[in-house]
C-alpha positions, 0 to 999 in steps of 0.5 A: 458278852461283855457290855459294849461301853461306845456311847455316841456322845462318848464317841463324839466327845472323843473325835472332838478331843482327837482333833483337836489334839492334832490340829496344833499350829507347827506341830509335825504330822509325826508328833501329831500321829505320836497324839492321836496315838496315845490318846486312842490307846487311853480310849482303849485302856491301854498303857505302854511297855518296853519289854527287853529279850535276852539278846537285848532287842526291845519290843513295844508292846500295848497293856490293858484289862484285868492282870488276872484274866485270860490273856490275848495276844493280838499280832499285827499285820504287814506295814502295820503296828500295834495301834491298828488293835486299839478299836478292837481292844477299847471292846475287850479291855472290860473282860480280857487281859490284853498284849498287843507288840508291835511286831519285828520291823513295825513300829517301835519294835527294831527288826532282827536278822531274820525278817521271816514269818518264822523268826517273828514267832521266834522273836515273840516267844522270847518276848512271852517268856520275858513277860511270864506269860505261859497260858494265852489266845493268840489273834493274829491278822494277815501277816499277823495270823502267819506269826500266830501259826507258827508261834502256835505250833511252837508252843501248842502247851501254852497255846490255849486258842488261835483267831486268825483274822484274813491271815497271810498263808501258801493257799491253793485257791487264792485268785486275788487282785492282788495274787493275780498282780503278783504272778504278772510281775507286780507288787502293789504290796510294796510301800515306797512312796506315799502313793503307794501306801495310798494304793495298798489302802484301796486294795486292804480296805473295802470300807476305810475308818474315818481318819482325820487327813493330817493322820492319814498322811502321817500314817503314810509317812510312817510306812515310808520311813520304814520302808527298808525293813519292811522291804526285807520282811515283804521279800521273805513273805513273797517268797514263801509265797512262791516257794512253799508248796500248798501241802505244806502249809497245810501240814502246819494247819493240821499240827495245830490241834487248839480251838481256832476262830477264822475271821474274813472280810467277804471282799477281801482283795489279798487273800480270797474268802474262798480260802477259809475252806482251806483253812477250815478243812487243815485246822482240827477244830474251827468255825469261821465268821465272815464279814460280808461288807468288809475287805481284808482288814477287818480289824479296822473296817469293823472293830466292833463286829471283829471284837463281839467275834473274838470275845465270844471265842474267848468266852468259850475257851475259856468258859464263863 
């Protein structure tokens, strides 16, 4: 395992610097958020790229870690971009060779005609292939972990190891609060205004981060601009939801035949914990980890623990 480099005057040092980067007189809350932004992927040793697919369509992306080590592609969940990884990457920059884009639809990255699961795992092997990538990991979270699915399917050669973390899937068993609101008719998934984006934080997080309020409500701000594209994506989500037997989804876990990590928060509210039986039975060869105080994003509840999991994954699929 690598030596964890987070000091507690380094933390300190860092928040003081983070704030008072936002706390600009007249600045906008997105040029704020825009800050915040860069200076945590700086913490994380990360650095910027636009890379151009054949069809022209560009997609941002996050570099960081050593050019000659193992590659982890990191893919984000629903309503989430690229940014959600850098606590997550500041731990595995020290050992890993790190690709983070944001996804289709999220972010900086514009969203093509298919907003499906399937067209993202499309759109980002274009997207590995622009970058000569022909041998990585792939960590995917909720919506994420789909696109990681498929994407593996796709290309098991270069697929050397899959991390699926609270991953989005047609489970049998998935009583959730959020699959029960769902079947009476409701979405609370469905980010339209402020207060909903603040509604699908409490059902995404048992225990949030500590975020600065102007950040958070820059965040929310930025869900909300994105709220048509990502009302696309969320309609073809519901709808495998609703149309795709159990079975078949389980047939796309029984091709994947790479080592895979199963990572879940024992309070997660969208997708049951239960459901890593599912998982773990459909996949050839996998082990699971769960987080007993965290809710379904643990990428950001506990980046860390999250980190020190996937980094021993890597380690052993890899070997020393």
């Amino acid at each position: 395992m690598p030596r964890w480099r987070c000091g507690a005057v380094g933390l300190t040092l860092l928040f003081v610097a983070l704030v008072a980067g936002c706390a600009g007189v007249g600045r906008s809350d997105t040029a704020q958020l825009a800050d915040f932004m860069r200076q945590e992927r700086g913490w994380a040793g990360l650095s910027t790229h636009v890379a151009t697919l054949p069809d022209n369509t560009p997609v941002t992306y996050s570099e960081g870690g050593p050019a000659a080590a193992p590659t982890l592609v990191l893919l984000h969940g629903y309503t989430g971009d690229r940014n959600h990884w850098n606590r997550v990457a500041r731990e595995l920059t020290p050992r890993w060779h790190l690709i983070v884009p944001d996804l289709p639809g999220h972010g900086e990255t514009p969203l093509d005609d298919n907003a499906s699961a399937d067209g993202m795992s499309n759109t980002l092997i274009d997207f590995a292939r622009a970058l000569g990538l022909d041998d990585y990991t792939l960590v995917g979270h909720s919506m994420g972990g789909a696109v990681a699915e498929l994407w593996a399917l796709g290309q098991p050669d270069k697929t050397r190891g899959l991390v699926l973390i609270d991953a989005a899937g047609v489970y049998r068993n998935n009583p959730s609060p959020v699959m029960q609101a769902i079947a009476r008719g409701e979405n609370p998934l469905a980010v339209r205004s402020i207060a909903d984006y603040d509604r699908l934080l409490s059902f995404a997080m048992a225990r949030p981060p500590f975020i600065p309020d102007s950040i958070e409500h820059a965040l929310a701000l930025q869900a909300v601009a994105h709220r048509y594209a990502q009302s696309k994506i969320l309609d073809n989500l519901l709808s495998v939801q609703n149309n795709l037997p159990a079975s078949s989804f389980q047939m796309v876990l029984n091709g994947l035949r790479m080592p895979a990590l199963i990572i879940w928060g024992a309070k997660d509210r969208i997708f049951d914990v239960r459901v890593t039986d599912e998982l773990a039975t459909g996949l050839a060869d996998s082990r699971v980890v769960i987080f007993d105080d965290v809710g379904h994003t643990p990428i950001r509840e506990a980046p860390r623990r999250t980190a020190r999991a996937i980094d021993g994954f890597a380690g052993e699929v890899y070997g020393p």
